[in-house]
N, C-alpha and C positions, 0 to 999 in steps of 0.2 A: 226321574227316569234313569234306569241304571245301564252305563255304558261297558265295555266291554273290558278295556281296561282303565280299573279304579278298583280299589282295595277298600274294604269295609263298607260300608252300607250308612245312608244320611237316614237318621231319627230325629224328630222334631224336639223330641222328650231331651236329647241328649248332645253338648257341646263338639262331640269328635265324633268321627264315622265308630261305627262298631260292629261288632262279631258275635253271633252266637256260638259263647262258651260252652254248650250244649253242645252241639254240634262241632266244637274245637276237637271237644274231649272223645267225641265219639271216634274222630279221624284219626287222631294220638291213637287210642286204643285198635284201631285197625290196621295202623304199619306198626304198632308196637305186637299184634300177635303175628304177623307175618313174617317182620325181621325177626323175633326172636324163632320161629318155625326152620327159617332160613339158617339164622348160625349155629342153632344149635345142629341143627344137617349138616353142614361142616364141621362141625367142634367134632362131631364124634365120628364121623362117615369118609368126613375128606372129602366131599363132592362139594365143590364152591358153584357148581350149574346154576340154583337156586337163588343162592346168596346172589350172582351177577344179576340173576334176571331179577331180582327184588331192590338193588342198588340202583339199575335203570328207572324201576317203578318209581323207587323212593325222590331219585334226583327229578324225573319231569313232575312229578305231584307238587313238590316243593317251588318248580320252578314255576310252574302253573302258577301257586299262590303267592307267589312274591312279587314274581315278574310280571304278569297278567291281571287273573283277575280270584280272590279265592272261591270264589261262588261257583267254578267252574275245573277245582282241584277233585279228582277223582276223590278220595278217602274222605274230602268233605261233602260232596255229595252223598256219598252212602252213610256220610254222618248223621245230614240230616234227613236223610229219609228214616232212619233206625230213633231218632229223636223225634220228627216231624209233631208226636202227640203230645209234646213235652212244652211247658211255657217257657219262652227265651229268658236265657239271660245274658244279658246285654254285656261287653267287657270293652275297653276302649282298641280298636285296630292299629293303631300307632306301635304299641309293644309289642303283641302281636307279630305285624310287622317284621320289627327288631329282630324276637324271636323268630321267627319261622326264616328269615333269612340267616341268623344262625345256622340252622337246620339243613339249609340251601348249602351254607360254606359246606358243613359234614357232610351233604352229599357227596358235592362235587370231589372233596378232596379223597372220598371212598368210590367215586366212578373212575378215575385216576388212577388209583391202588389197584380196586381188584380189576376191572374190567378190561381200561386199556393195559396197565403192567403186569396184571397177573402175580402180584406179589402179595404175598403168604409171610406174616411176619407178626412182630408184636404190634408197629405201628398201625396196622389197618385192625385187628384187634383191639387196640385200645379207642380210634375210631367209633370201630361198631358199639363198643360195649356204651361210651360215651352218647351214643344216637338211642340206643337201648332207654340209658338212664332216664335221659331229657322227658322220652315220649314215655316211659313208667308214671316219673313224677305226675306228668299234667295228667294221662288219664286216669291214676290210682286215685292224686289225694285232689287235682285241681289247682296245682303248683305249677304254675308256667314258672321256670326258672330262668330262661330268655327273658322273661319280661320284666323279673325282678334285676336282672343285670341293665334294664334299657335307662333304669334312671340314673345309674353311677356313668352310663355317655352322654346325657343328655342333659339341658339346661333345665326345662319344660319336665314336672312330677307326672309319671303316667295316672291317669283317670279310666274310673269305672273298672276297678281291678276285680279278676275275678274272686270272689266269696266277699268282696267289699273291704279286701287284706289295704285299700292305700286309704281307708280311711281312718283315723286313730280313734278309737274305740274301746272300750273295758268289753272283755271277757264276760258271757252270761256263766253260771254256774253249772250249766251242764258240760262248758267246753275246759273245765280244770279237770285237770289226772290228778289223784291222793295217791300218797304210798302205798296202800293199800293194794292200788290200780296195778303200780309199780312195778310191786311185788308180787302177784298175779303174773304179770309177764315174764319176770325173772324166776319163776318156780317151774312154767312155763318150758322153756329155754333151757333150763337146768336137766329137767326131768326128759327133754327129747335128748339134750347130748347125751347123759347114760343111758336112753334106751337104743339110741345108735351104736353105744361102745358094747353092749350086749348080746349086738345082732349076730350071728354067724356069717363069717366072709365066704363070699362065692371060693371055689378051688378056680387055681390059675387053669389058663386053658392052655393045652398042648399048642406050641409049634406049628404052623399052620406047613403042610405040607405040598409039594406040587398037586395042578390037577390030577396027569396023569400019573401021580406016585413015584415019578422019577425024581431022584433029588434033586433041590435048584441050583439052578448053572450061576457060578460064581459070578457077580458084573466087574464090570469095564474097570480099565482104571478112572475115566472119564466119569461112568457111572458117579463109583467109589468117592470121586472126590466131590458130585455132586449130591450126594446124599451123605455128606459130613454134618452131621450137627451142629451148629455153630454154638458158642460158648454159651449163649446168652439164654438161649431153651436149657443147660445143662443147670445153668444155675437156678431158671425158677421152675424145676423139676418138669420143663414141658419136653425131652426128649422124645418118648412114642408119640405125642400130640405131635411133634413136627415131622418124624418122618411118615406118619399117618397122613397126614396135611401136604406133604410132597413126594407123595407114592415111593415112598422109599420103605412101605413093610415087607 
């Protein structure tokens, strides 16, 4: 009988509690199209509204599954309802675990940043992009990469990995790449960079002027020295990204 708080699920079939990977992947794929909806609305708008209310989401979903119970984390329930027709596959919840408390830490430490501090900077960028990565990986190829960190802490090898990656196994032969393949990809790759160096660039845009056509009124000194650049966007060319980012166009 399942209790309210208990993590993974008991299988008669199976030594550890476990998780449908099914349903992992679907939850991955559902804060990963949302956050990236979210930063890329700031990367290029300056409006972080989203990005907080999505940071909130992200940290109680997470806390839900770590610290309670995961059968009752929002993104995995609509995981497995969007899976429900799908035959489970089973993956051991110990890693899991590990991982999604990973996850837990990057929230917390990005409800921190943007929400209570409201800081704009490279460190909560590298943050998100990093929460980005995690939840790409698992739901693109199936690669929890929490998980595969749980065994370099831990005594105990994790079991029931998902695609069956902790078991040692030869390779069937439809899963080798030939140069051929390779080469394919790299001709690929080739042929989009010069058809990008081809394209005709947009013309810059004018100057954005006042509303009312009066010219803009000079700011503060106070302003002025709040909307200094600081070195660090100068060097890795994100100068308009920042003053875009702290309403300083």
């Amino acid at each position: 009988m399942t209790t309210i708080l208990q993590f993974g699920e008991h299988h008669p079939d199976y030594p550890v509690r476990v998780i449908n990977e099914r349903e992992a992947r679907a939850g991955a794929g559902i804060l990963f199209f949302l956050a990236l909806i979210a930063f890329m609305n700031a990367w290029l708008s300056g409006d972080f509204a989203p990005t907080k209310l999505v940071v909130v989401g992200f940290f109680a979903d997470f806390f839900i599954r770590v610290l309670i119970n995961p059968r009752y984390s929002p993104s995995l329930v609509l995981g497995r309802i969007a899976v429900r027709n799908q035959i489970p596959e089973y993956v051991g919840a110990p890693q899991k675990r590990f991982a999604w408390a990973i996850g837990l830490a990057l929230a917390t430490a990005m409800l921190y940043l943007v929400v209570f501090k409201n800081i704009k900077g490279p460190i909560n960028m590298l943050t998100c992009s990093l929460c980005l990565l995690l939840l790409f990986f698992e739901t693109a190829f199936g690669i929890c990469i929490g998980c595969k960190l749980y065994t370099l802490f831990n005594k105990e090898q994790a079991q029931l990995c998902p695609g069956g990656v902790c078991e040692v196994k030869d390779r069937q032969p439809i899963q080798f790449v030939s140069g051929a393949q390779y080469a394919a990809v790299a001709v690929f790759l080739v042929s989009l960079s010069i058809a990008a160096s081809m394209m005709p660039q947009a013309p810059a845009a004018p100057a954005a002027a006042a509303a009312d056509g009066a010219p803009a009124q000079p700011r503060s000194a106070a302003e002025e020295e709040r909307c200094r650049v600081p070195e660090f966007a100068k060097k890795i060319g994100h100068e308009e990204k920042w003053k875009l980012h702290n309403g300083c166009k």
